[in-house]
C-alpha positions, 0 to 999 in steps of 0.5 A: 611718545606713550604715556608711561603713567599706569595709575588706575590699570586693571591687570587681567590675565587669559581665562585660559591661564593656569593658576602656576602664576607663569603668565602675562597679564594685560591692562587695556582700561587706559586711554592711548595705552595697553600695558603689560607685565609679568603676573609674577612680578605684578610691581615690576616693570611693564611694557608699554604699546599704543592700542595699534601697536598691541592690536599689530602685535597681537595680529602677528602672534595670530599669524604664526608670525614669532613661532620657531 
């Protein structure tokens, strides 16, 4: 199960983003967690991924995994 508590996340979008606010943002500071949510709705629901989840995740996006 992973832990849904969010209290003390540090949101943080790409360096790469635009300033239009139409991006993810990512909170990796929380133990057994990486969280995200939408940047334009910041008090809205999050997902929730264990670190090997998020790095799974992540690697498939590298891979072109999810490209149409």
């Amino acid at each position: 199960m992973i832990p849904r508590d969010l209290t003390g996340a540090e949101f943080r979008k790409s360096s790469l983003s635009g300033g239009n606010n139409d991006c993810v943002e990512v909170a990796t500071n929380l133990p057994g967690l990486v969280a995200v949510r939408d940047s334009k709705d910041p008090s809205g629901p999050a997902l929730a991924f264990t670190p090997a989840q998020w790095r799974s995740f992540i690697g498939r996006v590298h891979t072109g995994a999810f490209d149409a």
